[in-house]
C-alpha positions, 0 to 999 in steps of 0.5 A: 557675445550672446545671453549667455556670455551677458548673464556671465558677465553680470555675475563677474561685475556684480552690482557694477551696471552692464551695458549690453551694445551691439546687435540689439532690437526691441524684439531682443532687448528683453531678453537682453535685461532678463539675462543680467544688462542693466541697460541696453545701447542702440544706434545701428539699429535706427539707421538699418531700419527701413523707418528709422523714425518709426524704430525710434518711437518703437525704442521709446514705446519699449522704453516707456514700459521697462521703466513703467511697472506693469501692475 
């Protein structure tokens, strides 16, 4: 559905969580929580990978700094 539509539905749900699925990869998944996704869900995207395990460390490297505060 796109940033736009996910931007659009946080501000429908309110503080309800929003899971954003479908399409997403690390390189999108900022862009993903800076438009209103709490969290993000991912699988199509470790198989497709040509290294699934790589993209999965990747998933977890990504992981590691959302959850981190950068100070």
């Amino acid at each position: 559905q796109g940033l736009d539509r996910v931007t659009e539905w946080k501000q429908k749900i309110g503080r309800l969580p929003l899971v954003a699925i479908g399409g997403i990869t690390p390189e999108r998944a900022d862009k993903v929580l800076a438009a209103g996704a709490d969290s993000v869900a991912v699988i199509t995207d470790f198989f497709t990978h040509a290294d699934p395990e790589a993209r999965v460390r990747e998933w977890l490297a990504w992981a590691d700094r959302v959850r981190r505060p950068s100070f």
